[in-house]
C-alpha positions in Angstrom: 24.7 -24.2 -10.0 22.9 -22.5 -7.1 24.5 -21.3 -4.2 21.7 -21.4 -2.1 19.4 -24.1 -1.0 15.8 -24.6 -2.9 12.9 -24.8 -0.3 11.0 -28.2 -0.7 8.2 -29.3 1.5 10.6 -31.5 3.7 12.9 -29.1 4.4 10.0 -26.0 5.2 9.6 -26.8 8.3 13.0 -26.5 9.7 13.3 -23.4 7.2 10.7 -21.9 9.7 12.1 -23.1 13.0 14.8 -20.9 12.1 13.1 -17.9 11.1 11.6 -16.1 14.4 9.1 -13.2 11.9 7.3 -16.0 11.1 6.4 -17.4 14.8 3.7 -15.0 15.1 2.5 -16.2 12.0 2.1 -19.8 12.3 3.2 -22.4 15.1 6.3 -23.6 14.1 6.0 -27.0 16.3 2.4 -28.0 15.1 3.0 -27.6 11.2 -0.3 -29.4 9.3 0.3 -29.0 5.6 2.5 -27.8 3.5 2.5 -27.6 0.0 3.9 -26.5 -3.4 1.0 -24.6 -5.0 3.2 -22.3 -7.6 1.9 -22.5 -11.5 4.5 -19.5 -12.5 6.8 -19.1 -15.0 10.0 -18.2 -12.7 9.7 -19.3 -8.5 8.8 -21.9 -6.1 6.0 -21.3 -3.8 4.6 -23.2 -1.2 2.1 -23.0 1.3 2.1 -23.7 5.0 -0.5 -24.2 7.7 -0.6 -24.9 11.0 -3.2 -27.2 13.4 -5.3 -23.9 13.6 -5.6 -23.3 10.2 -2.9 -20.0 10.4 -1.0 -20.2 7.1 2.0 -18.3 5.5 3.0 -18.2 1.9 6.5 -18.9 0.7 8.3 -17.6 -2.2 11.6 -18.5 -3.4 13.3 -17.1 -6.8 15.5 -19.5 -8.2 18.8 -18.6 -10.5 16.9 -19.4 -13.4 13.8 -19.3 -15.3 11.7 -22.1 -13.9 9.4 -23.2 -16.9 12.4 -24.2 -19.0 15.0 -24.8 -16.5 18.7 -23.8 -16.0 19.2 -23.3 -19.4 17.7 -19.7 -19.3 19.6 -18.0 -16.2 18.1 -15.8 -14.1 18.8 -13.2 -11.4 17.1 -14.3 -8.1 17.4 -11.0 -7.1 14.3 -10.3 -8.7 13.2 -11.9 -4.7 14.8 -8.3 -3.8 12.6 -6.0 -5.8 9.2 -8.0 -4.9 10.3 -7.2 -1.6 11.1 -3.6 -1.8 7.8 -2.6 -3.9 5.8 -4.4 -1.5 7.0 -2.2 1.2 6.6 0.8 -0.7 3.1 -0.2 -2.2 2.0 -1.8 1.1 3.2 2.1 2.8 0.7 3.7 0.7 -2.3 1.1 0.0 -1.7 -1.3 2.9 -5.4 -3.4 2.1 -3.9 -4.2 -1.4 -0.9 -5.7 -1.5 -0.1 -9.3 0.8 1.5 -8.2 3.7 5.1 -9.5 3.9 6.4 -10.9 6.7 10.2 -11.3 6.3 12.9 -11.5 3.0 15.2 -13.6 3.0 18.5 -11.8 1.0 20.3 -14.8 1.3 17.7 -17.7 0.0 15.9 -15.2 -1.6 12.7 -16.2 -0.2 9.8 -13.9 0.7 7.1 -14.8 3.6 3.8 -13.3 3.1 0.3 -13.7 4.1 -2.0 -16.8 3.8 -4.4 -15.7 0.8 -6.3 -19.2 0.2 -9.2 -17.9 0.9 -8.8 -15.9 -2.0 -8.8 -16.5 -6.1 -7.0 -15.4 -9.0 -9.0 -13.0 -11.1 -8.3 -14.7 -14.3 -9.7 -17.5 -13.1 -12.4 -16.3 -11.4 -13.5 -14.3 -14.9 -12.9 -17.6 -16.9 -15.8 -19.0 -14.8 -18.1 -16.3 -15.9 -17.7 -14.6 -12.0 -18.0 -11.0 -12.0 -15.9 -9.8 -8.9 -17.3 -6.1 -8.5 -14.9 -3.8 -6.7 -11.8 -5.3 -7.8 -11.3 -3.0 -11.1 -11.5 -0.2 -8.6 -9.4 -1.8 -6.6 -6.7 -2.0 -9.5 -7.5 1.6 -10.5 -6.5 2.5 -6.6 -3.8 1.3 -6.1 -2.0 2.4 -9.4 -3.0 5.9 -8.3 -1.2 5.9 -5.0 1.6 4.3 -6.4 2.3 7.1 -9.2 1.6 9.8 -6.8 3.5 8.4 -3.4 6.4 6.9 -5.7 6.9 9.8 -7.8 8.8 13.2 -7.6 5.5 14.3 -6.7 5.5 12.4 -3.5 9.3 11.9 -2.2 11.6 14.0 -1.4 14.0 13.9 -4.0 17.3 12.3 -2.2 15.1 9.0 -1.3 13.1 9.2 -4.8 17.2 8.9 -6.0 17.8 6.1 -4.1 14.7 4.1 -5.2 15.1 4.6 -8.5 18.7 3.8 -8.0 17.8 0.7 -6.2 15.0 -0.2 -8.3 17.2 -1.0 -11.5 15.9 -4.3 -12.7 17.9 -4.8 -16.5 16.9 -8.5 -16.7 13.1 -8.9 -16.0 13.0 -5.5 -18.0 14.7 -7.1 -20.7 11.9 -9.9 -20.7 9.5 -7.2 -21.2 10.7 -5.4 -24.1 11.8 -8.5 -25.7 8.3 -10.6 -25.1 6.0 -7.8 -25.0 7.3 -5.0 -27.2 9.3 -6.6 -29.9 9.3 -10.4 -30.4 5.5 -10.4 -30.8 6.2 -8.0 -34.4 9.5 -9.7 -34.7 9.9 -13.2 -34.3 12.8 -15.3 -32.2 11.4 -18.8 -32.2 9.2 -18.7 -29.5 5.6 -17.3 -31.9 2.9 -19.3 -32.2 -0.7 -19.5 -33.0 -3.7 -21.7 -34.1 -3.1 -22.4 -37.9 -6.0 -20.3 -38.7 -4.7 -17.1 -37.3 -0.9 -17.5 -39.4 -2.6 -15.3 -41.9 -3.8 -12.5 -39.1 -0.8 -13.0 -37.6 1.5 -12.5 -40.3 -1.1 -9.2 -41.1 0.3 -7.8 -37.4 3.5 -8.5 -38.1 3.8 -6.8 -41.5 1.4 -3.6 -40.0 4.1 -0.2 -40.6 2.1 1.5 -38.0 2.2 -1.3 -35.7 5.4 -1.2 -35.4 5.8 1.9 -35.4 3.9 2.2 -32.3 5.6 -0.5 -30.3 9.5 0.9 -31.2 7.5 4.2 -29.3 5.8 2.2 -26.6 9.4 0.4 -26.2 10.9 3.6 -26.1 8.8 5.0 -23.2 9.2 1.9 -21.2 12.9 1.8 -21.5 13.5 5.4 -20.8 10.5 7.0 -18.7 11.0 6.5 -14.9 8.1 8.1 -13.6 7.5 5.5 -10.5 8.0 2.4 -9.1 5.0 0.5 -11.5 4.5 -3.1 -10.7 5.6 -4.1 -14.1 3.1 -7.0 -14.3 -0.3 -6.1 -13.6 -3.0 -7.5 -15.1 -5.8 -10.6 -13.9 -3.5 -13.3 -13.0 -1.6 -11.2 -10.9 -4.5 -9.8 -8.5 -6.2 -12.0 -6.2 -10.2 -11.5 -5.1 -12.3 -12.7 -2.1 -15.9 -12.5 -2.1 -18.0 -11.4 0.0 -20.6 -14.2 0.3 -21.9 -16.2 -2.8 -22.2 -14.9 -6.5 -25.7 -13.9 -7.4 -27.7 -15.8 -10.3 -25.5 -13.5 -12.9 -21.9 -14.6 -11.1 -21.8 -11.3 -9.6 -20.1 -11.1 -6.4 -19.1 -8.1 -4.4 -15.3 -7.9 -3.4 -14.2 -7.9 0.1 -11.0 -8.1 -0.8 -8.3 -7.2 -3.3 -4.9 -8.2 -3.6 -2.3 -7.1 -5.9 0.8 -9.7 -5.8 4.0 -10.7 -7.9 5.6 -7.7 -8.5 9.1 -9.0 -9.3 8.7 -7.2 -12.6 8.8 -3.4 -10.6 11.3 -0.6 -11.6 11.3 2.7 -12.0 9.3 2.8 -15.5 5.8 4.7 -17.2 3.0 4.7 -15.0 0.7 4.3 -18.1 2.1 0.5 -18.3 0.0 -0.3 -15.1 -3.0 0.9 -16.9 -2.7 -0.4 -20.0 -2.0 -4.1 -18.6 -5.1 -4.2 -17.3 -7.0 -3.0 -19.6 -5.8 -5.4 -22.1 -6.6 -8.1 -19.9 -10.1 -6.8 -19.1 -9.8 -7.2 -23.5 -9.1 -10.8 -22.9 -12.0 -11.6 -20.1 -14.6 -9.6 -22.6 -13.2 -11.9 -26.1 -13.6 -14.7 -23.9 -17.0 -14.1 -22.9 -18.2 -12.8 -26.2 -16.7 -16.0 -27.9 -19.0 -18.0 -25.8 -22.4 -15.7 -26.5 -22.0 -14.0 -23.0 -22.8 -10.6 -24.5 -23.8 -8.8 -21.4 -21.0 -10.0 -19.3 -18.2 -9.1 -22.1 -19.8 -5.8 -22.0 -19.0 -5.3 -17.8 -15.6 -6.7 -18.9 -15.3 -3.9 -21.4 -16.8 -1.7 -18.8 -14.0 -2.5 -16.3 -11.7 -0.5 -18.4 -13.0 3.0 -17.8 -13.9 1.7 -14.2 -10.5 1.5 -13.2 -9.2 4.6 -15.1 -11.9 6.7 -12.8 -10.2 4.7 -9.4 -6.9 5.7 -10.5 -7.9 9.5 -11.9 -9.8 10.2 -7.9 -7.2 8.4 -5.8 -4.4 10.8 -8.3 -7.0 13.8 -7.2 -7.5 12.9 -3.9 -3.2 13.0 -3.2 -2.6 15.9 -5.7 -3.1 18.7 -2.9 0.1 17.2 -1.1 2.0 17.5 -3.8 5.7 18.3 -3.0 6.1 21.2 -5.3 2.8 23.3 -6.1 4.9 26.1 -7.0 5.5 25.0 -10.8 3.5 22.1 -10.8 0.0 23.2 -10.7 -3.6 22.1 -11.8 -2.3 22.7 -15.6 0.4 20.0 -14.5 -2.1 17.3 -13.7 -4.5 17.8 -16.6 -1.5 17.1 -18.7 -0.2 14.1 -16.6 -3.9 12.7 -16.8 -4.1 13.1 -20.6 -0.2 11.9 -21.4 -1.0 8.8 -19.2 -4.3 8.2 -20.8 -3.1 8.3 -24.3 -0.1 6.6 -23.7 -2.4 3.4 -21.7 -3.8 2.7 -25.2 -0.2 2.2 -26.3 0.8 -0.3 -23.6 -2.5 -1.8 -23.6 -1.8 -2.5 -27.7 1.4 -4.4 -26.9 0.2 -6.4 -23.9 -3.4 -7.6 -25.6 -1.1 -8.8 -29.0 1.5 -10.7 -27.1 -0.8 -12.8 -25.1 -2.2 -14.3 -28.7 1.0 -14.9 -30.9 4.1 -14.2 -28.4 5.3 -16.7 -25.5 3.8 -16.5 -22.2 0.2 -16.4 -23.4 -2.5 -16.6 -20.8 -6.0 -18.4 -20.5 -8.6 -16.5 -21.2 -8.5 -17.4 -25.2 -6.0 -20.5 -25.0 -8.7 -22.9 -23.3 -11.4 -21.7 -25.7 -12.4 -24.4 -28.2 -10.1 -24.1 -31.1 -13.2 -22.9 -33.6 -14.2 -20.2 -31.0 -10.6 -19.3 -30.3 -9.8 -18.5 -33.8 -12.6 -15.8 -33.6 -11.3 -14.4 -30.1 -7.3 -14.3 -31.7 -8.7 -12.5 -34.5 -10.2 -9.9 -33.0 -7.7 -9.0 -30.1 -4.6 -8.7 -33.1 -6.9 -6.8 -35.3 -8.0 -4.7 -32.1 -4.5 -3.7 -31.4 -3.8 -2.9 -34.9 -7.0 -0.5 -35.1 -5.7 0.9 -31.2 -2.2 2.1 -31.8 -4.1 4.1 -35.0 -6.5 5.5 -32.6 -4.8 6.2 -29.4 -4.4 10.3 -30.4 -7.9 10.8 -31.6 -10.0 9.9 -28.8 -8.1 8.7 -26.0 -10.8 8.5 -23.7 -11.2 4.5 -22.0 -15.0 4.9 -22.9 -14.1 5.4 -26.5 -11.1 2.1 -26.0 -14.1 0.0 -24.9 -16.3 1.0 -27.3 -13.9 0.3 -30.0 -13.2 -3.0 -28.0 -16.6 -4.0 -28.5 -17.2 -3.6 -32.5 -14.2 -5.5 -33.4 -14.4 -8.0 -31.2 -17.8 -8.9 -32.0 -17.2 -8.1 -36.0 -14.4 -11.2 -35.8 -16.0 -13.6 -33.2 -16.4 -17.0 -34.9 -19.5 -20.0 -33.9 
């Protein structure tokens, strides 16, 4: 049992009375609404406005996973390592992360900023929107974080401490298990359409596949490079738009959020570029599945626009590295290259568990069963045809084009 209360919607607003960061925020004594608007996996979070129409967003972790209940405990520290990369994220890209305004160590609740007026990306790109600027967006703030995170940015005592501090064994542990190994390997939770078993059982039988991911879980469990969010990818950046989409859904950004970064430690950088671009995989199988050609093709394009975000804001810092003595301009071409090579690895694992592991997302779940089996198809033979690829050309303009052929070559009508 918990030793800590749960927040519920009728005991919020006495939850706030008590909390003076938040009186700035909100007023306390003229509370409107307030309402339970998580659809996660793992926390409650609610939403709370006042007569003005200020609002602050609450998170609570719970001592367990929350889609299937006490049966799978859970640390709520996790609340704890949210909290700490969003001050270090927020210290270097402040316009990209929510702002937080309090942590709770006892209820392990987090107060952050209203962002209603915003959308997920997921769902924004399942509607056929095209949010331009937010791929860059992505692309920045991974650069900032592997540069002002790293050795290359903090003096090494602190960097010590934060990697000390940063140690987070069982939301790792969910990672390797759901991303790297049960997906090859199965423990009961697999599934897929009956018309993908067979592709399915190809993936899981592929030498080279697995191959790859014991490397790829290798990296992940051993290379603390900087404080990566650990979960990056569309449903975990929120958009705004700046005015209405055009006759093509194409809207510029005036804002980018990147949020829900329990899942940070001290890990490879290249994990918060392959995410994405596995996801930017999903958006483009999607859209091709549905005869949205041209659109799949700017979701493909996404991929190379937020390497270049994340190569120039790594360029831009590189000058203030802390040591130029032995880390010189030979240093970063090889950093740039490693982390490029090793982004078609991650982005292998993280595109292939979405389609047979747990957890899967819904880009190609809410597709029409004879379109989905197409979309599966093509993402598990994708990966397959990645991890084989990743040291020949490991440029993201040669990832999308190879994105492109075998998604289209297994797209089903």
């Amino acid at each position: 049992m918990a030793d800590y209360e749960f927040l519920t919607v009728e005991n919020i607003p006495d939850y706030l009375r008590t909390t003076p960061a938040v009186r700035d925020v909100v007023d306390v004594d003229d509370l409107a609404s307030c309402e339970e608007i998580g659809d996660g996996n793992l926390n409650l979070v609610f939403l709370v406005k006042d007569g003005s129409g200020r609002g602050v967003c609450l998170k609570q972790a719970l001592p367990y996973v929350r889609m299937t209940g006490e049966g799978w405990p859970m640390t709520p520290d996790r609340a704890r390592h949210e909290a700490e990369a969003l001050t270090a994220h927020g210290a270097l890209v402040p316009d990209l992360v929510p702002r937080m305004y309090h942590y709770d160590p006892h209820r392990h609740i987090i107060a952050m900023e209203d962002l209603s007026d915003h959308r997920v990306w997921r769902g924004a790109l399942n509607d056929g929107l095209s949010h331009v600027g937010a791929a860059e967006a992505v692309g920045r703030y991974v650069g900032a974080v592997a540069f002002g995170t790293s050795a290359l940015g903090m003096d090494r005592e602190a960097l010590a401490d934060a990697v000390a501090r940063s140690v987070n064994p069982q939301l790792c542990e969910i990672t390797e298990d759901l991303v790297f190994t049960e997906p090859l390997v199965d423990a009961g939770r697999n599934s897929c359409l009956p018309a993908n078993e067979p592709d399915a059982a190809d993936f899981s039988a592929d030498d080279a596949m697995m191959r790859a991911m014991g490397h790829a879980k290798w990296l992940f469990m051993t290379r603390a490079e900087a404080l990566v969010h650990g979960d990056l990818h569309t449903g975990s950046v929120m958009v705004r738009g700046a005015g209405a989409p055009d006759a093509h859904g194409r809207v510029e950004c005036d804002s980018v959020r990147c949020f829900d970064s329990e899942f940070a430690f001290y890990g490879p950088l290249a994990f918060d570029l392959g995410a994405p671009w596995a996801n930017y995989v999903a958006a483009a199988a999607r859209a091709f599945a549905v005869g949205e050609d041209t659109r799949a093709d700017w979701c493909l394009s996404l991929v190379s626009v937020t390497w270049d975000a994340f190569e120039t804001e790594f360029r831009r810092r590189w000058p203030d590295r802390r040591d130029p003595r032995v880390w010189t301009d030979a240093t970063l071409a090889d950093l740039l290259l490693t982390w490029r090579s090793e982004a078609w690895l991650f982005a292998a694992a993280k595109m292939s568990r979405r389609i047979v592991g747990a957890a899967k997302n819904t880009d190609v779940e809410t597709l029409p069963p004879e379109l989905r089996e197409g979309a599966a198809r093509g993402i598990l033979r994708l990966s397959r045809q990645v991890v084989r690829e990743a040291g020949v050309e490991s440029s993201p303009q040669a990832f999308s084009r190879l994105a492109r052929q075998v998604l289209l070559e297994n797209r089903t009508r």
